[in-house]
DRENMI-812288 format. One record per residue (C-alpha): residue number from 1; residue in one letter; x, y negated, z. Coordinates in nm, 4 decimals, decimal comma. Layout:
N
atom resi = NUM; resn = a; east = X; north = Y; up = Z
...
This chain:
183
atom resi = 1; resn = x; east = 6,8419; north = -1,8342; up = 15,6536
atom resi = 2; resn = x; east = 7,1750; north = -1,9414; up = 15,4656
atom resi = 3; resn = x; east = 6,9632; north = -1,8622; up = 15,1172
atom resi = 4; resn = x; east = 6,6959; north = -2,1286; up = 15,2289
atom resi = 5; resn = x; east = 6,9836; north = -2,3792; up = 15,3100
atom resi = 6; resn = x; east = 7,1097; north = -2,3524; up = 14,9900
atom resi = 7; resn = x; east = 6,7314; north = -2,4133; up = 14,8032
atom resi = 8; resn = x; east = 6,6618; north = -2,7731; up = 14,7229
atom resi = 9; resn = x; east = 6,2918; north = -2,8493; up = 14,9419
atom resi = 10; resn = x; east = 6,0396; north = -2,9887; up = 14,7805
atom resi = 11; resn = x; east = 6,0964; north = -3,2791; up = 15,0770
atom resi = 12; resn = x; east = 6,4319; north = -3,2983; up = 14,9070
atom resi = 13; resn = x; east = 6,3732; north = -3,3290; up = 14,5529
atom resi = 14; resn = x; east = 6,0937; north = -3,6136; up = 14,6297
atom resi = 15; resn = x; east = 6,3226; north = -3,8261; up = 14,8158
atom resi = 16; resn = x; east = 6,5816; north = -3,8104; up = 14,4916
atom resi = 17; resn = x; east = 6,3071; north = -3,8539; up = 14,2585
atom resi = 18; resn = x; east = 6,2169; north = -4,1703; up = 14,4669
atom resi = 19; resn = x; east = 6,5822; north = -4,2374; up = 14,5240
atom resi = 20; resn = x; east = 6,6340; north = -4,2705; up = 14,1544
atom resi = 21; resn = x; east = 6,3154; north = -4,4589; up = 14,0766
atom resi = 22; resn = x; east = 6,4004; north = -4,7371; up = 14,3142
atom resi = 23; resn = x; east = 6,7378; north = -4,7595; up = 14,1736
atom resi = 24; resn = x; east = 6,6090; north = -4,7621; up = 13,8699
atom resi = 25; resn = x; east = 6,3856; north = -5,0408; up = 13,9287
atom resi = 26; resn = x; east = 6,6718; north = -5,2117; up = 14,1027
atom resi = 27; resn = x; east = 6,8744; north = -5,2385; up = 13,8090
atom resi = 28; resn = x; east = 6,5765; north = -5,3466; up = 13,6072
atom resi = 29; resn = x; east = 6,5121; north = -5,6369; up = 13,8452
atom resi = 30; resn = x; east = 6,9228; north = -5,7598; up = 13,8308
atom resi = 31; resn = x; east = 6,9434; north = -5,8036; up = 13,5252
atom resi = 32; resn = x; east = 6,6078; north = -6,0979; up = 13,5414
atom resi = 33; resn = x; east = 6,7325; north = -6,2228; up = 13,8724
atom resi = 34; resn = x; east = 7,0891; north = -6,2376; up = 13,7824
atom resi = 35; resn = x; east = 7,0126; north = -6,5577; up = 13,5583
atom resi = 36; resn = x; east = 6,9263; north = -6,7125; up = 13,8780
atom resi = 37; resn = x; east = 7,1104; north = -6,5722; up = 14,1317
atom resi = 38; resn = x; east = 7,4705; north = -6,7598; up = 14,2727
atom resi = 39; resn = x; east = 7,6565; north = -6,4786; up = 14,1124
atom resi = 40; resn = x; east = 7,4712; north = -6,5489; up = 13,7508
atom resi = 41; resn = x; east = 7,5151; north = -6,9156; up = 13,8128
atom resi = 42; resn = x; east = 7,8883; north = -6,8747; up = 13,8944
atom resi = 43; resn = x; east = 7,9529; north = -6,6619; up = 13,5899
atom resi = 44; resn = x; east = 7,7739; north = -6,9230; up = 13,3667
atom resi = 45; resn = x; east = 8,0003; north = -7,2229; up = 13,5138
atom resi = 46; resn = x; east = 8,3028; north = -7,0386; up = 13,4697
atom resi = 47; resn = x; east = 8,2284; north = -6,9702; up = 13,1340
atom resi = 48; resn = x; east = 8,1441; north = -7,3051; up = 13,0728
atom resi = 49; resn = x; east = 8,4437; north = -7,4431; up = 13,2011
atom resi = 50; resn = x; east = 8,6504; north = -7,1836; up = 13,0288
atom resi = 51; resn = x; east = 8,4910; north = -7,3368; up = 12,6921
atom resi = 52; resn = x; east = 8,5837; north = -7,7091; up = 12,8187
atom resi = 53; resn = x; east = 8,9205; north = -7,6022; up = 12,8637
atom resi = 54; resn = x; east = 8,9747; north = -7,4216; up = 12,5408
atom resi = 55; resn = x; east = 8,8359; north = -7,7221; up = 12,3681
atom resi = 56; resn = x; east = 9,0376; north = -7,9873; up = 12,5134
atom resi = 57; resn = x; east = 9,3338; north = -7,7797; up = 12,4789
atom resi = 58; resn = x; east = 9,2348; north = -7,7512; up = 12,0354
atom resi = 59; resn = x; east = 9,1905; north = -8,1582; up = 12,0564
atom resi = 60; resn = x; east = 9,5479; north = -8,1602; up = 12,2115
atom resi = 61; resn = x; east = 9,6792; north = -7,9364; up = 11,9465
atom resi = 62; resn = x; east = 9,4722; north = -8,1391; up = 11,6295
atom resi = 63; resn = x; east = 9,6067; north = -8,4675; up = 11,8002
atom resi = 64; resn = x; east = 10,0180; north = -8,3102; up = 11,8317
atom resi = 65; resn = x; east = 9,9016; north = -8,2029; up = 11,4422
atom resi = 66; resn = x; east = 9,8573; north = -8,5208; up = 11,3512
atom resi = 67; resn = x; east = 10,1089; north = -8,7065; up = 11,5237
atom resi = 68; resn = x; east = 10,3552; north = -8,4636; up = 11,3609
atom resi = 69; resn = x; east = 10,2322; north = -8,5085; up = 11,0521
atom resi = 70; resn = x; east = 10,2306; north = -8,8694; up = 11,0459
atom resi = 71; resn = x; east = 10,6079; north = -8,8755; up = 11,1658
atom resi = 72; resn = x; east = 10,6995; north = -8,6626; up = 10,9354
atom resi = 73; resn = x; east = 10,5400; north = -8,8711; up = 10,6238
atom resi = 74; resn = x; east = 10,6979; north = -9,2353; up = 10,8157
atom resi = 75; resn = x; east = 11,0696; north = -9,0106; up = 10,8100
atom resi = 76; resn = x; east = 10,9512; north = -8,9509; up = 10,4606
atom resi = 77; resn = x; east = 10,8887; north = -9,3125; up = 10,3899
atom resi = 78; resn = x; east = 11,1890; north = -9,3819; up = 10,5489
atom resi = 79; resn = x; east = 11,4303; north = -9,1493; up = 10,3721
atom resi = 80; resn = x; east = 11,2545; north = -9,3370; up = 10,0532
atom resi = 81; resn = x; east = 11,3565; north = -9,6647; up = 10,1725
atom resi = 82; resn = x; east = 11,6835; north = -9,5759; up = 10,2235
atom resi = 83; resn = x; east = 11,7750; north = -9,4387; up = 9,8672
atom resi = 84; resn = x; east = 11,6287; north = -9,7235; up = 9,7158
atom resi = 85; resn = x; east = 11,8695; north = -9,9382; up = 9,9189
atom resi = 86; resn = x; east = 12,1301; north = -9,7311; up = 9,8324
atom resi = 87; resn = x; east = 12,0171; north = -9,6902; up = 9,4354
atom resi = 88; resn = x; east = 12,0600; north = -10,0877; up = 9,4757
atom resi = 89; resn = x; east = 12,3591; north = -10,1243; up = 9,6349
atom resi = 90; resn = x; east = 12,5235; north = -9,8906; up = 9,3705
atom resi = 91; resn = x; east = 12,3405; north = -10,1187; up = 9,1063
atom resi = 92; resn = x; east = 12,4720; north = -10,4455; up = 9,2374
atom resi = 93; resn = x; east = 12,8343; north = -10,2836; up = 9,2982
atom resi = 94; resn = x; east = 12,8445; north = -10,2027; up = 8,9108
atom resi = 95; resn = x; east = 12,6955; north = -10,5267; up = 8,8599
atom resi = 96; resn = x; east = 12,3819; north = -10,4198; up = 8,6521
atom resi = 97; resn = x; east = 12,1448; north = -10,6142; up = 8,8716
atom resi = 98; resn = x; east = 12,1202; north = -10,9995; up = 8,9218
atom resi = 99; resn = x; east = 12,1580; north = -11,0903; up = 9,2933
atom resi = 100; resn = x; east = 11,9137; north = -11,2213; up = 9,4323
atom resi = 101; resn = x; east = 12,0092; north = -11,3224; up = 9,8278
atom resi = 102; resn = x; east = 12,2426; north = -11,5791; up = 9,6652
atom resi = 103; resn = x; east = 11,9846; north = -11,7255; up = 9,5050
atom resi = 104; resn = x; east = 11,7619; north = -11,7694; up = 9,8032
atom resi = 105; resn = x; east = 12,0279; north = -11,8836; up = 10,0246
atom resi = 106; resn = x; east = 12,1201; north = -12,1774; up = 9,7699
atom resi = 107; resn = x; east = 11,7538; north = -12,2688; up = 9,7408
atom resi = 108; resn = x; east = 11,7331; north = -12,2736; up = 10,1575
atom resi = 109; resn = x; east = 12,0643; north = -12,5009; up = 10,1308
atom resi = 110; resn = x; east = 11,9194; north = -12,7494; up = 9,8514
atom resi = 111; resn = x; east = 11,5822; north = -12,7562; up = 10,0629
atom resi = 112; resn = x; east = 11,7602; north = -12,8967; up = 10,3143
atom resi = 113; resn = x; east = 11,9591; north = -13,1372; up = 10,1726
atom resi = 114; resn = x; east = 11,8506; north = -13,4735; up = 10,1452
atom resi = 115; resn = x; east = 11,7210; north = -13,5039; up = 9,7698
atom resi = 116; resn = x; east = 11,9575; north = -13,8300; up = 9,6929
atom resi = 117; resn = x; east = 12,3167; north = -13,6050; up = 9,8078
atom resi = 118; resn = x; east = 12,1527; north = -13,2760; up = 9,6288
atom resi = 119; resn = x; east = 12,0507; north = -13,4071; up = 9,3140
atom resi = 120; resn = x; east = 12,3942; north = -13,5030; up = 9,1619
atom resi = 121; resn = x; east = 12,5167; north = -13,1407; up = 9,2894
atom resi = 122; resn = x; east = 12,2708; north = -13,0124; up = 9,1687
atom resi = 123; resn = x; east = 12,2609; north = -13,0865; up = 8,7967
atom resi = 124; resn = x; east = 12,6308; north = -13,0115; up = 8,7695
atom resi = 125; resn = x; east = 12,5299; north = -12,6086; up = 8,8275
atom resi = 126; resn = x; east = 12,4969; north = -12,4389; up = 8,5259
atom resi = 127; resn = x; east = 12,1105; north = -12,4378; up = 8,4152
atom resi = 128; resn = x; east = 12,0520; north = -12,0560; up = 8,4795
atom resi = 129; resn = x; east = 12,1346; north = -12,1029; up = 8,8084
atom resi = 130; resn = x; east = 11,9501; north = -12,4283; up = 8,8676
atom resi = 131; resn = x; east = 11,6379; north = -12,2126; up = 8,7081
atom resi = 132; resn = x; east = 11,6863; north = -11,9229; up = 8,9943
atom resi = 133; resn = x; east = 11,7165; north = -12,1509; up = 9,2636
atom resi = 134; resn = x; east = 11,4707; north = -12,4136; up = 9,1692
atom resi = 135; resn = x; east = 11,2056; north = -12,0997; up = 9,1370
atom resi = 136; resn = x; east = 11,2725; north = -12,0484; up = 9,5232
atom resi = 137; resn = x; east = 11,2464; north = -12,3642; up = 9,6228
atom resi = 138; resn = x; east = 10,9010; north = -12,5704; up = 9,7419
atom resi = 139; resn = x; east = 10,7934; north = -12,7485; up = 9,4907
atom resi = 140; resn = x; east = 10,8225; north = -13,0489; up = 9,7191
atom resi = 141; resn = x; east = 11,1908; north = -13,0571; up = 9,7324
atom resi = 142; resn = x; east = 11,2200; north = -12,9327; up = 9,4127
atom resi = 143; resn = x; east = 11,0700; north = -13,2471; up = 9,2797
atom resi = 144; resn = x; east = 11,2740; north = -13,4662; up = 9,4871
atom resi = 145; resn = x; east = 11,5705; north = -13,3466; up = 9,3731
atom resi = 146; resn = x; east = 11,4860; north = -13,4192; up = 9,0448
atom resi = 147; resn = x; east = 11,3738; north = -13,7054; up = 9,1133
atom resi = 148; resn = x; east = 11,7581; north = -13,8088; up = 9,2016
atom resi = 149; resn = x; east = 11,8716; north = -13,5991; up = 8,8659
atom resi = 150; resn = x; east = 11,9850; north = -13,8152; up = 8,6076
atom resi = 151; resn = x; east = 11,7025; north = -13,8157; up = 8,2829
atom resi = 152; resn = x; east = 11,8680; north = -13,5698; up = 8,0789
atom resi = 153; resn = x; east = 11,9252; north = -13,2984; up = 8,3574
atom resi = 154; resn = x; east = 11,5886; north = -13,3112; up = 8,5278
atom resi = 155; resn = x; east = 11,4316; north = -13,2505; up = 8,1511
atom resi = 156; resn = x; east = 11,6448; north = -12,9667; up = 8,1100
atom resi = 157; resn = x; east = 11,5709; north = -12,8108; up = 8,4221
atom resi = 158; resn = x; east = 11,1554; north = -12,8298; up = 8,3372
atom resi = 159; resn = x; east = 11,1946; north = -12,7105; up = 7,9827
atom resi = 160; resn = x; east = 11,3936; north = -12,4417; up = 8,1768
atom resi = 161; resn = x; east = 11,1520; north = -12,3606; up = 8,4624
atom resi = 162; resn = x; east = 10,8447; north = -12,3821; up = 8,1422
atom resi = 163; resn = x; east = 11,0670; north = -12,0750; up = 8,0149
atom resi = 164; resn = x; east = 11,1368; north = -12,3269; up = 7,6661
atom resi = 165; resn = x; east = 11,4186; north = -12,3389; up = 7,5035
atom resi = 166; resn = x; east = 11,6022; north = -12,6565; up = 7,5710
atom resi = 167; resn = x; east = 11,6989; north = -12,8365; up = 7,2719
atom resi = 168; resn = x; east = 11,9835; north = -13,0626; up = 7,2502
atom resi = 169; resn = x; east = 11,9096; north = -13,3742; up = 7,1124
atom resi = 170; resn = x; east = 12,2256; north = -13,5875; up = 6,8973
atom resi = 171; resn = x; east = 12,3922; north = -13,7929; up = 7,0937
atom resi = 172; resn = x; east = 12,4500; north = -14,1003; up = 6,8415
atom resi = 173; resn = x; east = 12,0517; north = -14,0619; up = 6,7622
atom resi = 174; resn = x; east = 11,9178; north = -14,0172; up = 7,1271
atom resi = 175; resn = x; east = 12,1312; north = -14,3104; up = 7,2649
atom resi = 176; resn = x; east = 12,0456; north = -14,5691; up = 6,9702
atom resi = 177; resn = x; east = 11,7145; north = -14,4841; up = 6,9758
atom resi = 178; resn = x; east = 11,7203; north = -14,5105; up = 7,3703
atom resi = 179; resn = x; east = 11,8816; north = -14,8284; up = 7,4061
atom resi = 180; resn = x; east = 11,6512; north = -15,0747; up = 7,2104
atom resi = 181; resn = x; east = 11,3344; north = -14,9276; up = 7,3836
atom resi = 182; resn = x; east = 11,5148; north = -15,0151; up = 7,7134
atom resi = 183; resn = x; east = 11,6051; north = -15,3978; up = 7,6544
């Protein structure tokens, strides 16, 4: 009696042979149904918002890339700016380089100025200067205040702004000459 215990039945072995089948077939079947099932369509979701995630996150870091990047070439241009400054400073300390600022601050103060008070002031500057400043100046009020230059000073200031030489004329010949035409 204990021997027959111990002996698998053929009852026995059917039901694990149909035991294993259906299991068998069960796992078969999950693995179509599990596209459709909730658990499939959970896994899919989370997967796909898992891949959202990870992508916004590698915009975030390209956009931080970028932004660094374009700070540090604006530091860059920066730095740049402020050597050249300094390279001019040091220029204008030794005294290498004409200064400019002057020049356009004179040619705002002539501008305003009324042309019969800044043309006699004018003309008494050396011609260089009256050059520098003219060159800032409208053309407008530049041509007023010649206008109120005497003769001799307003041509030497355009044969200076045309970049000619200005040529001195004799005195004795210029005024002889000039005086007969005028009576």
């Amino acid at each position: 009696m204990i021997g027959s215990l111990t002996r698998p039945t053929r009852l026995l072995l059917g039901v694990a042979v149909l035991a294993a089948v259906a299991n068998a077939v069960a796992v078969a079947a999950t693995t179509d149904i599990a596209d459709t099932s909730r658990l499939g369509v959970s896994l899919r979701e989370a997967a796909a918002r898992r891949d959202t995630m990870t992508a916004a996150e590698k915009r975030k870091l390209d956009m931080r890339e970028q932004a660094v990047k374009a700070s540090e070439a604006r530091l860059a241009g920066q730095v740049r700016q402020q050597q050249e400054q300094q390279a001019a400073a040091a220029k204008m300390a030794q005294g290498s380089a004409g200064p400019a600022v002057p020049y356009d601050n004179l040619a705002r103060i002539y501008q305003t100025m009324k042309p019969n008070r800044a043309g006699p002031i004018f003309e008494k500057l050396d011609l260089e200067v009256q050059r520098e400043v003219a060159t800032r100046m409208r053309e407008r009020a530049t041509a007023q205040i010649m206008a109120n230059m005497s003769p001799n000073g307003a041509v030497a200031l355009s044969m200076a702004l045309a970049g000619r030489r200005v040529v001195a004329a004799p005195a004795a010949k210029g005024t002889a000459k000039a005086a007969p035409s005028a009576r």
